[in-house]
C-alpha positions in Angstrom: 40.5 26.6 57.5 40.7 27.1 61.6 41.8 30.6 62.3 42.6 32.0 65.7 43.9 35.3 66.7 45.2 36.8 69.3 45.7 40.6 69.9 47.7 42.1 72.8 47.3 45.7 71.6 48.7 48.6 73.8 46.6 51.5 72.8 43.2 52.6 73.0 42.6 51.3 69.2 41.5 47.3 70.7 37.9 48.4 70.0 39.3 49.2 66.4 41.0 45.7 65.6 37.8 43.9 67.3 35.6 45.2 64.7 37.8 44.2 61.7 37.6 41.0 63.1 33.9 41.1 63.5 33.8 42.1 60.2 35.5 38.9 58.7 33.4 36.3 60.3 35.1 36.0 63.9 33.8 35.9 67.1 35.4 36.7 71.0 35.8 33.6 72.7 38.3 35.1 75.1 39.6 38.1 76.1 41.7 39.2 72.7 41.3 35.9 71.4 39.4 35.7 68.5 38.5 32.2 66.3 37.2 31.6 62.9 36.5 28.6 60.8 35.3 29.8 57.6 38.0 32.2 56.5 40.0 31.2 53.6 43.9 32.3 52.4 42.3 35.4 50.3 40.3 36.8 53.4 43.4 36.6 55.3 45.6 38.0 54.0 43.5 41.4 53.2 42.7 40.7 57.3 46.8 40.7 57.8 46.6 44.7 55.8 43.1 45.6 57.7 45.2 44.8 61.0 48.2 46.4 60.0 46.4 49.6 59.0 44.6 50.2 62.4 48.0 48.8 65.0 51.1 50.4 65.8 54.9 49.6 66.5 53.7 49.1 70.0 51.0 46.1 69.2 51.6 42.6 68.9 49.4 39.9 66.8 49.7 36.0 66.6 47.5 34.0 64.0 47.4 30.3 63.9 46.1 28.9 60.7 45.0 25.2 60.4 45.2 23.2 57.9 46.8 24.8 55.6 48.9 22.3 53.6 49.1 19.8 56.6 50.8 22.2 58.3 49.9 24.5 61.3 51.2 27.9 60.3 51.6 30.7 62.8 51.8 34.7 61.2 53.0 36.9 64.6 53.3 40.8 63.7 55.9 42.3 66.3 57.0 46.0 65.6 55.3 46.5 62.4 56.7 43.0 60.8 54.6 40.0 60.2 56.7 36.3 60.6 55.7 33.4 59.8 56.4 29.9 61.3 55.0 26.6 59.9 55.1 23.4 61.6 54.6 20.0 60.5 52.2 18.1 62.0 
């Protein structure tokens, strides 16, 4: 599965986040965009807890998944709450 994420983070803590997502396979293509393609459903979802351990109320993450049952899926985590939007393609 594609996976891209994208990190505006407020605090000091973006070196913190970068290296969780070093850790799972991804790599910088873009300032506080990061892209995967070998991460599977498991691995992300102990990413989503990694993330939400090291961010605050303050910090805002978008992850677009593809494929993932023909659909693109898109997890955002805004004040401590992850949502989740899937869209048909």
């Amino acid at each position: 599965m594609f996976v891209s994420v994208f990190c505006d983070i407020s605090a000091d803590n973006h070196q913190e986040v970068s290296l969780i997502l070093s850790q799972y396979g991804f790599s910088e293509v873009m300032k506080n965009l990061f892209e995967s393609s070998s991460v599977d459903e498991d691995e992300l979802a102990r990413l989503k807890l990694d993330i939400d351990r090291s961010t605050d109320s303050y910090d805002n993450i978008r992850i677009y998944q593809y494929p993932m049952d023909d659909t693109l899926v898109i997890s955002a985590m805004e004040k401590k709450k992850w949502r989740k939007i899937k869209v048909v393609l």
